[in-house]
N, CA, C and O of each residue as an XYZ file, in Angstrom:
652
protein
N     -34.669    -15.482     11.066
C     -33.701    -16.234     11.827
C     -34.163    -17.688     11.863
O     -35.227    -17.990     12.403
N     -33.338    -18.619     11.268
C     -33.684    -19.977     11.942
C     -32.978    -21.024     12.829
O     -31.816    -21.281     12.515
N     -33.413    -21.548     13.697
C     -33.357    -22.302     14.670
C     -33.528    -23.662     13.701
O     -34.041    -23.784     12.589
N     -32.762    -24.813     14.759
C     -32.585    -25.813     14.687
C     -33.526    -26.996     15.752
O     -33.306    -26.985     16.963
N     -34.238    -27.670     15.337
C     -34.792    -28.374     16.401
C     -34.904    -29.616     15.950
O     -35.324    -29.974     14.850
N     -34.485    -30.316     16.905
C     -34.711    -32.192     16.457
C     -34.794    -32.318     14.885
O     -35.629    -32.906     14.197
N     -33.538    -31.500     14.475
C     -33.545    -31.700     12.882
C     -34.186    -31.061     12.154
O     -34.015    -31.114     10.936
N     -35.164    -30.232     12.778
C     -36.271    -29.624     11.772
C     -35.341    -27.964     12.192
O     -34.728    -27.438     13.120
N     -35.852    -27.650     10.557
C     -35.701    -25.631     10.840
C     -36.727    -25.302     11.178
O     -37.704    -25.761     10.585
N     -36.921    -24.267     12.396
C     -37.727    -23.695     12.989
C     -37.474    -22.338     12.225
O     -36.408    -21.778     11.973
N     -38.603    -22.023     11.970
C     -38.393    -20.234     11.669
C     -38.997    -19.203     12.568
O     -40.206    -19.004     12.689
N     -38.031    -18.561     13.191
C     -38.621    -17.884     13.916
C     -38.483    -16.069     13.923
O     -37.341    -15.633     13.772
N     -39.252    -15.384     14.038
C     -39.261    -13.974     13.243
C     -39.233    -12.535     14.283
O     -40.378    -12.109     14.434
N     -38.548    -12.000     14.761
C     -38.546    -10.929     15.764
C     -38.792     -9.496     15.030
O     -38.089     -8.923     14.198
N     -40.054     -9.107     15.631
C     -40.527     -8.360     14.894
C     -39.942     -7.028     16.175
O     -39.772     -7.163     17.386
N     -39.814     -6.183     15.570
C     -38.560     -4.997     16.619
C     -40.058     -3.723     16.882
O     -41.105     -3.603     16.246
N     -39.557     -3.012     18.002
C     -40.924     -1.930     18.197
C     -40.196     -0.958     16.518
O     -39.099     -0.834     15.974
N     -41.773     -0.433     16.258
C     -41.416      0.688     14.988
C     -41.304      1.893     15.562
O     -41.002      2.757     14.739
N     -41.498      2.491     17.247
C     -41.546      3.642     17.814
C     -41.166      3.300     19.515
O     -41.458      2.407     20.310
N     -40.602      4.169     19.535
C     -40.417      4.317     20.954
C     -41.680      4.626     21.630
O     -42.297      5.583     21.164
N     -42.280      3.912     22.799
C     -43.404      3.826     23.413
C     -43.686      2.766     24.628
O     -42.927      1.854     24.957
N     -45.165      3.145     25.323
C     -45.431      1.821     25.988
C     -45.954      0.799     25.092
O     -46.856      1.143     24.328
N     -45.391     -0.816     25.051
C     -45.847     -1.550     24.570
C     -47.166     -2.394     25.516
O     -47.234     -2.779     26.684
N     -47.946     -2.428     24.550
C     -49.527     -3.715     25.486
C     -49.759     -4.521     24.627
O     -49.201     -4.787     23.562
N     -50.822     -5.002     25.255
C     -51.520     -6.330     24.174
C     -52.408     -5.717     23.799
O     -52.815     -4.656     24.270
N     -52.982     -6.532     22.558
C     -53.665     -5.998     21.846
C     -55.005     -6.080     22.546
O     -55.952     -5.518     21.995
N     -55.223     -6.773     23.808
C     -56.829     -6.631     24.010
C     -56.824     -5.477     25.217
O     -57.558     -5.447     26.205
N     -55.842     -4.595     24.861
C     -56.246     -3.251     25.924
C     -56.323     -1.853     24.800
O     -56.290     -0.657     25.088
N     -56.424     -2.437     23.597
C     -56.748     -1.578     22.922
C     -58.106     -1.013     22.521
O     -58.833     -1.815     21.936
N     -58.683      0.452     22.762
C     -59.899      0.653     22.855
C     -60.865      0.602     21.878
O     -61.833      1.358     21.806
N     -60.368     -1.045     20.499
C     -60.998     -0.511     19.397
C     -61.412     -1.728     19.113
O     -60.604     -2.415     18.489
N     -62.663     -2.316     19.445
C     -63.188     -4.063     19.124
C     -62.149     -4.428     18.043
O     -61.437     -5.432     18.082
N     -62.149     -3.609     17.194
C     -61.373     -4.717     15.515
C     -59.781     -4.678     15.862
O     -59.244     -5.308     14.951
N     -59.099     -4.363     16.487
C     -57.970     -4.575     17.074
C     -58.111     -5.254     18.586
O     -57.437     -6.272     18.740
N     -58.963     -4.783     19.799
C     -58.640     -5.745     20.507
C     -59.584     -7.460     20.624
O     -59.597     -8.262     21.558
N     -60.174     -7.509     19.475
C     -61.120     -8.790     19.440
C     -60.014     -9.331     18.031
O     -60.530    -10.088     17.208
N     -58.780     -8.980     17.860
C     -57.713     -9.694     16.791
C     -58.872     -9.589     15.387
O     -58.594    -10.492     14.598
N     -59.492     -9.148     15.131
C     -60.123     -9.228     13.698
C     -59.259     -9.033     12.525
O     -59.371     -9.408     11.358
N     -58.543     -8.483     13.023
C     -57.295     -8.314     12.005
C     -56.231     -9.114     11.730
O     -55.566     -9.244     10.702
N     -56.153     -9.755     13.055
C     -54.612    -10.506     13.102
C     -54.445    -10.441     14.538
O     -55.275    -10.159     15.403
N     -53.110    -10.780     14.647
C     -52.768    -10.831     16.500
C     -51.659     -9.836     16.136
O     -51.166     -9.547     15.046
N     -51.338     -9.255     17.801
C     -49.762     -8.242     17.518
C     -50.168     -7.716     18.913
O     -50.996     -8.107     19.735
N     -49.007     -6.360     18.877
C     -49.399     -5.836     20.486
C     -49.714     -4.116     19.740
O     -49.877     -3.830     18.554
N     -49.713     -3.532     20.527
C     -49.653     -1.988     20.319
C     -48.667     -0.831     21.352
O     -48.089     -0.969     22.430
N     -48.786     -0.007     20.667
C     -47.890      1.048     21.382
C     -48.631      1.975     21.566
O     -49.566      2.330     20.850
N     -48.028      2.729     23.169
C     -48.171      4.118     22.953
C     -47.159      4.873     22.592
O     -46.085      4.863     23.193
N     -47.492      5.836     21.240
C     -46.106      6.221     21.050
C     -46.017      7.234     21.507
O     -47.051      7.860     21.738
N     -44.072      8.090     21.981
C     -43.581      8.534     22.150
C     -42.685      9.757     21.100
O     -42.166     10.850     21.327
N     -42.792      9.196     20.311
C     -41.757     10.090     19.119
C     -43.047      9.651     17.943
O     -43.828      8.706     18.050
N     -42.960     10.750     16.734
C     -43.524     10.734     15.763
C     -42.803     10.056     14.597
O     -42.762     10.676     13.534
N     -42.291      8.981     14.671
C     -41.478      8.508     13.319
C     -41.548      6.822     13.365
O     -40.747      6.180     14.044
N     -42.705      6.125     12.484
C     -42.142      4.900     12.378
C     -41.470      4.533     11.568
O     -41.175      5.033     10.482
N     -41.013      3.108     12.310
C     -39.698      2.523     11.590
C     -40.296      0.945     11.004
O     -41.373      0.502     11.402
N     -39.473      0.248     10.071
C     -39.675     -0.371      9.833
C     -39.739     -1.879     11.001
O     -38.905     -1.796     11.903
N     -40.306     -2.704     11.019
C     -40.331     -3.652     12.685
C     -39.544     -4.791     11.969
O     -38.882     -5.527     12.701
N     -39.535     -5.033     10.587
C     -38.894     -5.922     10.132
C     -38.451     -6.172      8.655
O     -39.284     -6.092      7.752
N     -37.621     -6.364      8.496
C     -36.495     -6.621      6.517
C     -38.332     -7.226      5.977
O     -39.142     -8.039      6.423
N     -38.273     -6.093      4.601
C     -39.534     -6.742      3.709
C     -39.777     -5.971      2.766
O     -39.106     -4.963      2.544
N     -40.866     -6.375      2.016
C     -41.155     -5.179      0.818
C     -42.656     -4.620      1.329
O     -43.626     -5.326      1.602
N     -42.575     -3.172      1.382
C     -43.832     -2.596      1.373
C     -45.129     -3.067     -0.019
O     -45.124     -2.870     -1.234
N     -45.963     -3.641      0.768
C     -46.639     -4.239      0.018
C     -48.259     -3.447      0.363
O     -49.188     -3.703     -0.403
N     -48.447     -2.653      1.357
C     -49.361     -1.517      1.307
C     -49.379     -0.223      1.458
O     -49.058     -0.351      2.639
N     -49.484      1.211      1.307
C     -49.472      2.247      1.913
C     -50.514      2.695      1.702
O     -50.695      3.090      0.550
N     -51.550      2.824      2.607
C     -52.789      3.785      2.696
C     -52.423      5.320      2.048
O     -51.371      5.869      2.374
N     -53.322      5.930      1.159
C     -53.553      6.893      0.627
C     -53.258      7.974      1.666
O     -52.579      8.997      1.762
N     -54.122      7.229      2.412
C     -54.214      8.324      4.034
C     -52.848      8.817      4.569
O     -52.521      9.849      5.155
N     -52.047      7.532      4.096
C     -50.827      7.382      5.002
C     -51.040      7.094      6.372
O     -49.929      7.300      6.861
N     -51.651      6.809      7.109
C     -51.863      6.106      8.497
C     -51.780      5.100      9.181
O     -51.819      4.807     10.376
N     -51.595      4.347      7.711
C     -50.792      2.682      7.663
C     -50.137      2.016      6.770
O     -50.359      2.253      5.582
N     -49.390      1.246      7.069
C     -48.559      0.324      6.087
C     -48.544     -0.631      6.587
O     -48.579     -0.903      7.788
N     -48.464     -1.557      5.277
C     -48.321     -3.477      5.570
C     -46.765     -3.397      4.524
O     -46.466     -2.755      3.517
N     -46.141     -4.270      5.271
C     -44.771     -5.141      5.174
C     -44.855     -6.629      4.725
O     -45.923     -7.072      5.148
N     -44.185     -7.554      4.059
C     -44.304     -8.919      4.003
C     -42.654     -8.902      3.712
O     -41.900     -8.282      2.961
N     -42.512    -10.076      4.873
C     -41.520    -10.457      5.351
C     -41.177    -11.769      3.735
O     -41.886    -12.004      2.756
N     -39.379    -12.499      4.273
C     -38.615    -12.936      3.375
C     -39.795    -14.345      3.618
O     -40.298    -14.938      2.663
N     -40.089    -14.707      5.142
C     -41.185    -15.378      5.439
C     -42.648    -15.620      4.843
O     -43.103    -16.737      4.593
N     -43.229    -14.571      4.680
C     -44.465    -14.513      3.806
C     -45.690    -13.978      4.794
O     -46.895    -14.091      4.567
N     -44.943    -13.249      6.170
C     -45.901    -12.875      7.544
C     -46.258    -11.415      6.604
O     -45.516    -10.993      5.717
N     -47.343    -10.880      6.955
C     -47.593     -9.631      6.518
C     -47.898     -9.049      7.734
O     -48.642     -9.693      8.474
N     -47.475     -7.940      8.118
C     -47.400     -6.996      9.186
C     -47.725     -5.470      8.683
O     -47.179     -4.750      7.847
N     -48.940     -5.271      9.624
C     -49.490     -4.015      9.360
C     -49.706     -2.905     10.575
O     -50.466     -3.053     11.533
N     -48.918     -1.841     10.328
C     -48.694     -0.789     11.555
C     -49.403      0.238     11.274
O     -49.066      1.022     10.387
N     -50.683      0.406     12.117
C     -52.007      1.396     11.671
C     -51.214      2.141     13.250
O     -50.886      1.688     14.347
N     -51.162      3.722     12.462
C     -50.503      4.990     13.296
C     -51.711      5.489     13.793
O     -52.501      6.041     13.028
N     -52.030      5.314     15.416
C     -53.704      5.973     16.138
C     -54.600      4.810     15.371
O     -54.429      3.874     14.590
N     -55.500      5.368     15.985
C     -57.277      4.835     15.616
C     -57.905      5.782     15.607
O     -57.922      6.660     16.470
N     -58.737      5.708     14.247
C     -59.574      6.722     13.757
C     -58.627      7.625     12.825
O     -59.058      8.641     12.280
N     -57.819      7.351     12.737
C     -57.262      8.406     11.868
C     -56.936      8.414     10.670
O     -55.864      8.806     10.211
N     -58.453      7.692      9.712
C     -58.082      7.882      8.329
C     -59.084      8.586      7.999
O     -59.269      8.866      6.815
N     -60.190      9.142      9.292
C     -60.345     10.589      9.025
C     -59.514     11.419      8.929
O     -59.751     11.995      7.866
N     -58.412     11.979      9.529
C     -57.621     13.317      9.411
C     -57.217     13.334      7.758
O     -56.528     14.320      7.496
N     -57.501     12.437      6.551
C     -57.545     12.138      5.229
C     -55.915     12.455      5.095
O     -55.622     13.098      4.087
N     -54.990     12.147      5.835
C     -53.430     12.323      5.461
C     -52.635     13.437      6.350
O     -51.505     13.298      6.817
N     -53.433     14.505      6.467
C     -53.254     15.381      7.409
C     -52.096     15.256      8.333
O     -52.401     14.479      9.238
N     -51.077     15.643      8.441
C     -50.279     15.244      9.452
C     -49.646     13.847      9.134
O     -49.593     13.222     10.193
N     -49.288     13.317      8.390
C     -48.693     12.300      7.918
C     -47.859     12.155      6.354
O     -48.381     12.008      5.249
N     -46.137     12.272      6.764
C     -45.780     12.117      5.506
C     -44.680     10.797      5.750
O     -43.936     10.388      6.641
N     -45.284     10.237      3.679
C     -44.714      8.935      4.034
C     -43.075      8.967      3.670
O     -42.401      9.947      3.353
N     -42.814      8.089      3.765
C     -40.827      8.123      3.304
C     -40.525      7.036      2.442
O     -39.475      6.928      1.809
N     -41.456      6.248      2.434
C     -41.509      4.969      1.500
C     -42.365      4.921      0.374
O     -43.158      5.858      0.293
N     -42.410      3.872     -0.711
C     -44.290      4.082     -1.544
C     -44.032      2.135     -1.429
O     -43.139      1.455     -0.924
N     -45.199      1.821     -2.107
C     -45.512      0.043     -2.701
C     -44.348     -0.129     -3.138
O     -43.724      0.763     -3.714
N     -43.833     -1.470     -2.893
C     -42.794     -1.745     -3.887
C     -41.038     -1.472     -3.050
O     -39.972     -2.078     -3.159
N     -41.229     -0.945     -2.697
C     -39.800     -0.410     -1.914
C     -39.954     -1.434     -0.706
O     -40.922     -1.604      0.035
N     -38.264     -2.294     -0.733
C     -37.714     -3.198     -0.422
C     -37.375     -2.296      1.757
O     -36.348     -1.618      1.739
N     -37.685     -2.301      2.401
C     -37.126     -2.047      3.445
C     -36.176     -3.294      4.823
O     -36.204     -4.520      4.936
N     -35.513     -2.308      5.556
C     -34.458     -3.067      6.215
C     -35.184     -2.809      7.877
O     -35.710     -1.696      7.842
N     -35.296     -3.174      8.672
C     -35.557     -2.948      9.936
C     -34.805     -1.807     10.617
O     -33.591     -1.653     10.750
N     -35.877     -1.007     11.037
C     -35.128      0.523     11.674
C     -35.402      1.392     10.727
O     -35.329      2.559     11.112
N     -35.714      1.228      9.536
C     -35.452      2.397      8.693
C     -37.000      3.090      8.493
O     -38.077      2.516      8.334
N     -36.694      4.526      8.560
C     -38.354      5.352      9.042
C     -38.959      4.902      7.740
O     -38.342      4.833      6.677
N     -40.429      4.554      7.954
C     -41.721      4.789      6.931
C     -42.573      5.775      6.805
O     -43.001      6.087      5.694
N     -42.858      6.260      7.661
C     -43.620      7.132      8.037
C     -43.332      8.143      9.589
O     -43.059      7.679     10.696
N     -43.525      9.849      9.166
C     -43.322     10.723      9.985
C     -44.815     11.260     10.372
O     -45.670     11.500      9.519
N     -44.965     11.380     11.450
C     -46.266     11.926     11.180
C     -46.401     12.961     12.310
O     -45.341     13.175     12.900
N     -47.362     13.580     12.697
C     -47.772     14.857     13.932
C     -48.178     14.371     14.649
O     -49.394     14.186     14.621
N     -47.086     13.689     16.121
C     -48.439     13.840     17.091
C     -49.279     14.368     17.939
O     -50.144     13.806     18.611
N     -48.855     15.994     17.854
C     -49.843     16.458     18.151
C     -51.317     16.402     17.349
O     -52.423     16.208     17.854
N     -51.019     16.610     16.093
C     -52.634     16.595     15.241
C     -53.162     15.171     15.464
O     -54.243     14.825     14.987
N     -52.650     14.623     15.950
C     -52.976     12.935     15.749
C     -53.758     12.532     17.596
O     -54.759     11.826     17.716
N     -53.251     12.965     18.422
C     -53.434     13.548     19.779
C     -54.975     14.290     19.741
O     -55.924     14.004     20.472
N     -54.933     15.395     18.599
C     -55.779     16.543     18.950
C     -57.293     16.181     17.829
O     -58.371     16.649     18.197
N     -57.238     15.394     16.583
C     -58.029     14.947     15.888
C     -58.065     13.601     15.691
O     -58.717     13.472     14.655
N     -57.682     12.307     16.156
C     -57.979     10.750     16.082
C     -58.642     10.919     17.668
O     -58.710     11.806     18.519
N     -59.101      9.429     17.499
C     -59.985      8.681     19.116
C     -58.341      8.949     20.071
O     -58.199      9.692     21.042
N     -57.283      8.094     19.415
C     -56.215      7.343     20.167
C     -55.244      7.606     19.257
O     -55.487      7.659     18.051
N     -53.711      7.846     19.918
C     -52.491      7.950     19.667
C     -51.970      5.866     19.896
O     -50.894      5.349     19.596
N     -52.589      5.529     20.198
C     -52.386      3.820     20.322
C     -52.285      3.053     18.777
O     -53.203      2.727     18.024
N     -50.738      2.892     18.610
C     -50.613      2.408     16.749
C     -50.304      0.833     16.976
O     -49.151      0.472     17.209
N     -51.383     -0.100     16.898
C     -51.368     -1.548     16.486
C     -50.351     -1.884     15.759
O     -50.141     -1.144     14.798
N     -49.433     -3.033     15.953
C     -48.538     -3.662     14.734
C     -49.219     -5.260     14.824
O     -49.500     -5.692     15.942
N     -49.405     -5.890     13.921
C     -50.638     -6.590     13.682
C     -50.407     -7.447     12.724
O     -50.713     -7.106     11.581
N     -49.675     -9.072     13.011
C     -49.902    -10.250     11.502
C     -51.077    -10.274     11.333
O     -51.999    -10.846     11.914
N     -50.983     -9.335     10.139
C     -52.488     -9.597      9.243
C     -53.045    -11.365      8.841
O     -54.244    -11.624      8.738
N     -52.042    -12.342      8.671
C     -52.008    -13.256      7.979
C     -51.727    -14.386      8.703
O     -50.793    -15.134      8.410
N     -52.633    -14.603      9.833
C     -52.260    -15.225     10.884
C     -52.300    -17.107     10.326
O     -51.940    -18.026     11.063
N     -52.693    -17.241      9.251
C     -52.809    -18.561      9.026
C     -51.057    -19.496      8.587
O     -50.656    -20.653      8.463
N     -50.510    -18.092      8.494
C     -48.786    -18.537      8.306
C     -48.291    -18.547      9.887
O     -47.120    -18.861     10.098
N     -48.847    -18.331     10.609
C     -48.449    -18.356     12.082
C     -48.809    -19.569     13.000
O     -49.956    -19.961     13.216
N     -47.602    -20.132     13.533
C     -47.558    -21.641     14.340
C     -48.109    -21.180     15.461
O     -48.975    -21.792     16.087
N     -47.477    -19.691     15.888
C     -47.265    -18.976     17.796
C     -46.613    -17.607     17.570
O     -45.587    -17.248     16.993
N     -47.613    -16.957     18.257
C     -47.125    -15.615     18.391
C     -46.891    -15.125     20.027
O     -47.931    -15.219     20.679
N     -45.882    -14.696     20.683
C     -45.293    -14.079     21.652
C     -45.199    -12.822     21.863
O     -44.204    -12.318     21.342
N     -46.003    -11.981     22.552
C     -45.797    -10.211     22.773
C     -45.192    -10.317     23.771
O     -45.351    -10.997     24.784
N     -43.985     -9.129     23.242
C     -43.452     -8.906     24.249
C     -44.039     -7.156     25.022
O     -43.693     -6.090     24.511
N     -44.527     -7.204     25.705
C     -45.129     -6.378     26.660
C     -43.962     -5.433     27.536
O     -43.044     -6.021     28.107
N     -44.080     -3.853     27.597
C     -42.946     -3.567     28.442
C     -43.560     -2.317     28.256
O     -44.314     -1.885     27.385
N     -42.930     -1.702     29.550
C     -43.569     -0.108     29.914
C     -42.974      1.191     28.954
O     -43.482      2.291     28.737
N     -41.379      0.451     28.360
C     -40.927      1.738     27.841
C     -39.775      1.246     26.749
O     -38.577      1.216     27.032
N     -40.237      0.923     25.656
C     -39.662      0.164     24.345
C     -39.008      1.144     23.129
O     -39.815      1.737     22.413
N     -37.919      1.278     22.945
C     -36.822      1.993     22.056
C     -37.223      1.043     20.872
O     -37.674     -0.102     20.900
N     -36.858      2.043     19.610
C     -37.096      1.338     18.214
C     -36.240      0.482     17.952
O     -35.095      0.910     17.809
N     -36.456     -0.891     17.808
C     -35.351     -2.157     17.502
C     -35.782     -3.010     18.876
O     -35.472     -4.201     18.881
N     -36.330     -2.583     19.793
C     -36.405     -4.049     20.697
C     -37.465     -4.730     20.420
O     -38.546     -4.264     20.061
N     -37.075     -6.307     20.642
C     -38.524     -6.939     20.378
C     -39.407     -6.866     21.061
O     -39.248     -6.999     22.274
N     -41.151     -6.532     20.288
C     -41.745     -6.530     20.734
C     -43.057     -7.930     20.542
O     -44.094     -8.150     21.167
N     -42.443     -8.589     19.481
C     -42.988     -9.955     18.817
C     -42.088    -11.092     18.676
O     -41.140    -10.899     17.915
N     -42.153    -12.024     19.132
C     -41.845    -13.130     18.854
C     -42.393    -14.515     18.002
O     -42.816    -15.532     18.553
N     -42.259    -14.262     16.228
C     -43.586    -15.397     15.806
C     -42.887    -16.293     15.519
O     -41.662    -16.228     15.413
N     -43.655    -17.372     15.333
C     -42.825    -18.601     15.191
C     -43.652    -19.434     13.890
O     -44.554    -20.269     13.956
N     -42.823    -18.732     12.486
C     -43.730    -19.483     11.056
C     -43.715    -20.757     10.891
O     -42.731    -21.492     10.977
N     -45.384    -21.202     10.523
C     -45.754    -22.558     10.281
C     -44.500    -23.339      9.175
O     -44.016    -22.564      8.351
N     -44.170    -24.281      9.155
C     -43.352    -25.265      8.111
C     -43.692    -25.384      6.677
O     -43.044    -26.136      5.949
């Protein structure tokens, strides 16, 4: 989406929840490399339903073997990466099937990944799935939006790409 400001295009990017859940910030997450941003900035969920969705229009540009995560890159050039739990590229795939592969163009809303959460519950640390700009050096400002009980499609990011 772009905005108009004192003449300049602002680009600004609403990244939508991929699961129904509680949304937080990322520094209440119980895992230093997500809540110390080592990765990137973003918020996390607790999820509710076993099915993510895409958070935003892009081409799958990663899928873990494991299937436990995928990275997205936006029309922008943000790369967004939604790791399903922590710890769970031990369960080696277990409980995770994907719906997408590399290369496949996705639209926002549309599932990537189904996975168990009970096995994910009963064998990871945490059911808590990070969504995360990997690539924070394309980022002017990032905005979480924080909320107790988030349906797939509301925003849960607000970034605002460098010029």
């Amino acid at each position: 989406m772009l905005k108009k400001l004192f003449g300049k295009k602002e680009r600004i990017l609403t990244v939508q929840a991929p699961l129904k859940g509680k949304v937080m910030p990322l520094s209440e997450v119980p895992d230093p490399v997500f809540s110390d941003k080592m990765m990137g900035d973003g918020v996390a969920i607790e999820p509710g339903e076993a099915v993510v969705r895409a958070p935003v229009d892009g081409e799958i540009i990663q899928l873990f073997h494991t299937k436990h995560a995928v990275g997205i890159r936006t029309e922008e050039g943000l790369e967004v990466l939604i790791h399903i739990g922590l710890e769970t590229v031990s369960m080696e795939g277990e409980g995770f099937t994907a719906k997408v592969k590399e290369g496949d163009r996705v639209r926002a809303g549309q599932p990537l990944i189904e996975f168990s959460l009970d096995a994910v519950q009963e064998k990871a640390k945490s059911t808590i799935t990070p969504i995360v700009i990997t690539n924070m050096d394309k980022v002017e400002s990032l905005e979480p939006k924080v909320s107790e009980e988030a349906e797939p499609g509301d925003p849960v990011m607000e970034v605002k790409v460098k010029s």
